[in-house]
C-alpha positions in Angstrom: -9.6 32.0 -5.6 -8.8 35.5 -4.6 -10.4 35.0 -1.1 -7.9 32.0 -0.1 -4.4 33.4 1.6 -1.4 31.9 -0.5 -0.3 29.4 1.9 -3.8 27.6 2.9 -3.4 24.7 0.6 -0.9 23.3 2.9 -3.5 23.2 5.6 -6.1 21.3 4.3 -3.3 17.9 3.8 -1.6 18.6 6.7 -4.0 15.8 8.1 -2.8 13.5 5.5 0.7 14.0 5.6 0.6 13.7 9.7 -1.5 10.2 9.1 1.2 8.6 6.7 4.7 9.8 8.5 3.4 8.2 11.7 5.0 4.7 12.3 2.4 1.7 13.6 4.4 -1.6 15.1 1.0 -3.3 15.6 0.3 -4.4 12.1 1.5 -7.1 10.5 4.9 -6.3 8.8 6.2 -8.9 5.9 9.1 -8.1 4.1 8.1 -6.9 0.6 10.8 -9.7 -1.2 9.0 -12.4 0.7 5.3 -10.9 -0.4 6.9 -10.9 -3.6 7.8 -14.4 -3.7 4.7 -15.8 -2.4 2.6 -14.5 -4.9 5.0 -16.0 -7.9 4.3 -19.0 -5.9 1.1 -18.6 -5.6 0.3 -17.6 -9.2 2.2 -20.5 -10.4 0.3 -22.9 -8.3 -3.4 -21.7 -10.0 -1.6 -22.2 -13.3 -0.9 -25.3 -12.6 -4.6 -26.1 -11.3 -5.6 -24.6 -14.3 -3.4 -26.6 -16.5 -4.2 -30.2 -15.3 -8.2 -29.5 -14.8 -8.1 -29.8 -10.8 
């Protein structure tokens, strides 16, 4: 530990932090209250499977 200068920590996730602060428009992007809702729906519909034997 003595070896290391103070401030290297910062260097080794400097990768990191560059990879998650960039911006990429060629994904898809879904608005999270619509993801949201989906998957209500969607969770209600297996119940309902689940619920009549289908």
């Amino acid at each position: 530990m003595s070896s290391q200068e103070p401030g290297s920590g910062l260097m080794s996730s400097a990768g990191l932090v560059r990879y998650f602060d960039s911006e990429d428009n060629k994904g898809l992007s879904i608005d999270p209250k619509t993801l949201v809702a989906f998957s209500v729906l969607l969770g209600l519909f297996v119940l309902f499977l689940n619920a009549f034997g289908a």
